[in-house]
N, C-alpha and C positions, 0 to 999 in steps of 0.2 A: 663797208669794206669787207672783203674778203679774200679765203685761203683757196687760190687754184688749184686742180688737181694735176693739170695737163700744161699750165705755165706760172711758173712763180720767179719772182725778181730777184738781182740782187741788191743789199745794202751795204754800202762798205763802211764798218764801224770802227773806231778811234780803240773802242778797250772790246777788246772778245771776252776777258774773264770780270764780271762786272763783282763790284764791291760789295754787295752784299747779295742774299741770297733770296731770287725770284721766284715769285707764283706760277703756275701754269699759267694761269691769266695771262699774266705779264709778260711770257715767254711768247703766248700767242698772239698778244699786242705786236709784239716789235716784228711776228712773222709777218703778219696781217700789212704792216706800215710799209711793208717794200713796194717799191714801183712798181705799176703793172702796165702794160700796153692798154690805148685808147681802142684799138683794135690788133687783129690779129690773121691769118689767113696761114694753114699749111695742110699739106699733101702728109696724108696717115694711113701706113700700113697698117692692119690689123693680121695677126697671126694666133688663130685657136688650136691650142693643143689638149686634143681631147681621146682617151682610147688610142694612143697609138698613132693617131691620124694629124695634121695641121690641114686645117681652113683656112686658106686666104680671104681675105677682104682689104677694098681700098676706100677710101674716104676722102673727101674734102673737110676739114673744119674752118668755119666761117666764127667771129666772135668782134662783138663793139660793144663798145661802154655806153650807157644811156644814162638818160637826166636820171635823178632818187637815188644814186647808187646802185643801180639796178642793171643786169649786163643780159644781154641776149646771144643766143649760140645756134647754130645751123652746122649739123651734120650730113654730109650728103653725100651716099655710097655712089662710088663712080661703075667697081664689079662686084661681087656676080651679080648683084639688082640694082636697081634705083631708090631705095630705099630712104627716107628723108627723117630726121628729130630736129625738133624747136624746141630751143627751152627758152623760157622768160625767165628772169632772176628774179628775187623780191627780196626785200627785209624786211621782217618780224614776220615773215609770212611762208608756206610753201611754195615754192617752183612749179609753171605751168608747160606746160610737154606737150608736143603733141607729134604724132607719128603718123607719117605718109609712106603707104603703102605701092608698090609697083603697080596696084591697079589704080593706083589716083586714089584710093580712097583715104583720109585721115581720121584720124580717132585721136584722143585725148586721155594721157596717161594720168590714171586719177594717183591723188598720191599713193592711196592700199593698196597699186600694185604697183608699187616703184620698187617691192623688192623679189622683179623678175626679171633673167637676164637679157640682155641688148644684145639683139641678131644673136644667140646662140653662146655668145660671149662669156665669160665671168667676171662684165662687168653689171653692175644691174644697173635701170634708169638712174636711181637716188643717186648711183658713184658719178654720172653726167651732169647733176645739178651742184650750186655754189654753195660754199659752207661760208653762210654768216656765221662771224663771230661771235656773236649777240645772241645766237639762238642757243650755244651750248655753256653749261658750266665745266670746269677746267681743274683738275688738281695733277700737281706735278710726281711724279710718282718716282724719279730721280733720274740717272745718268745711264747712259748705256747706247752701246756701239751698235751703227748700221749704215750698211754699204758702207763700210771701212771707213766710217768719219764718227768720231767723237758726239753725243747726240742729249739734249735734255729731250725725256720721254714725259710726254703729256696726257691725260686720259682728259677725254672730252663726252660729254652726256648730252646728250639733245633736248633741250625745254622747250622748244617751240616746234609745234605742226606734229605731225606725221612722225611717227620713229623706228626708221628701219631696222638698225641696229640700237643693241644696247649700251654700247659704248664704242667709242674709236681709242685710238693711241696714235700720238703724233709725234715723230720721230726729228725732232727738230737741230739741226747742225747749228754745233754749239760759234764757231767761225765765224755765220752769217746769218743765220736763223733760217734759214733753205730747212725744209718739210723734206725729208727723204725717202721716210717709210710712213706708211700709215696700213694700223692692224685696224682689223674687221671683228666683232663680237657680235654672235646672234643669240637667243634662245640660251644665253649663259656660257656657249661656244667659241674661241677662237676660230670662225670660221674662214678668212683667207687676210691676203695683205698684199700692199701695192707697194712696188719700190721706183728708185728713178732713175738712170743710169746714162752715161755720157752726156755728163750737164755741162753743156759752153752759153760762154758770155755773146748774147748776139743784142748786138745793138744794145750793152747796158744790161740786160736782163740774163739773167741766167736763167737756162733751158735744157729740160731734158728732151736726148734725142733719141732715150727707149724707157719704154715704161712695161711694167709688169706687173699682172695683177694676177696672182698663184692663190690656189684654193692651201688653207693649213695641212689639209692632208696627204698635200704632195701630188693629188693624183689629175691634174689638170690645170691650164695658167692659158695668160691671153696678153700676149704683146702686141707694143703701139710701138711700130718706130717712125719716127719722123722722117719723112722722103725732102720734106720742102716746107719753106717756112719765111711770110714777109709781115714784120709787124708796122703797124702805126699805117697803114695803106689805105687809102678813100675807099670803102663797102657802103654798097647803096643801104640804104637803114630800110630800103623796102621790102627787102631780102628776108628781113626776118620777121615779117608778118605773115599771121596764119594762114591768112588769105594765099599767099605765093607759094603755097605747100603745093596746091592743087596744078 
């Protein structure tokens, strides 16, 4: 099971103020437990603000759920290149990447360099991959407001595989346990944070339909907004074989 970055559900719960008082663990149990689409398909703007300047980019994102718990993803720039990412999902394990170049050629993002940024972006690979639950330890570190909602904040450590960062914080709405913020630490740094903005209910699932990912020092950010968006839809499962990069 896992915490989306790019789609998280909703669950609609009986008490929001629970009787006694939860672990981060526990907190990220009940985010982890919401529904999620067997598949997925939308139309993504990418907008980088860098120096002054905004970079376009468009995207397709492709995603389906596979046997293990295991979920597969296919990004695939429609301007200004061709430019393609595979991720395979795993549990107890690292996430396998692979990136296809406008010359057809493909490479393999090992995970030491997962933390360099995606087309120019601020996002890096690692932010493109699934956060098993399983693989981080969890302490609640208390309450506190983001994106105007009520929120238990969670610090999360990585045990298993590859470790980008040193720590996350997951900004969890206390309402419905919807993830809104999540901070970024590097090198003992708050180095940037991701938020989620104009989240509707589609089909069941709450969805945001702008995301931002701001470096801490203010001095540059990379928005996703959602153009289009159909979930649960038949995607051929051959689609996301490495082989179809090419």
């Amino acid at each position: 099971m896992r915490v989306k970055i790019l789609f998280a559900c909703l669950l609609v719960l009986t008490m929001c103020h629970p009787l006694y008082a939860m672990t981060g663990r526990e907190i990220m149990e009940k985010s982890d437990a919401l529904a999620q689409p067997d598949t997925a398909k939308s139309k993504i703007l990418m907008l980088i603000h860098k120096g002054g300047s905004v970079q376009e980019k468009e995207f397709i994102l492709q995603m389906k759920k596979f046997e293990n718990d295991e979920d597969k993803a296919l990004i695939a720039f429609i301007r200004p290149t061709q430019i393609k990412l595979l991720t395979h999902s795993h549990k107890g394990r690292d996430d396998d990447q692979w990136l296809a170049l406008s010359s057809g050629k493909v490479k393999r993002i090992v995970s030491s360099g997962r933390d360099k940024p995606f087309v120019n972006s601020h996002f890096y690979y690692e932010d493109l991959t699934s956060i098993d639950i399983d693989d981080y330890a969890y302490k609640l570190l208390g309450e506190e407001k983001a994106v105007d909602a009520d929120c238990y904040k969670v610090e999360g450590v990585k045990q298993v595989g590859e470790k980008v960062y040193d720590k996350v914080a997951f900004y969890v709405r206390k309402s419905d346990y919807f993830v809104v913020r999540v901070d970024f630490y590097k090198k003992g740094k708050f180095l940037k944070f991701l938020e989620n903005y104009k989240i509707k209910e589609i089909d069941g699932i709450l969805t945001p339909y702008k995301l931002k990912m701001e470096l801490a020092n203010g001095k540059g950010k990379t928005e996703l907004i959602l153009k289009g968006l159909k979930y649960n839809v038949d995607i051929d499962s051959a689609k996301f074989r490495k082989e179809a990069l090419r």
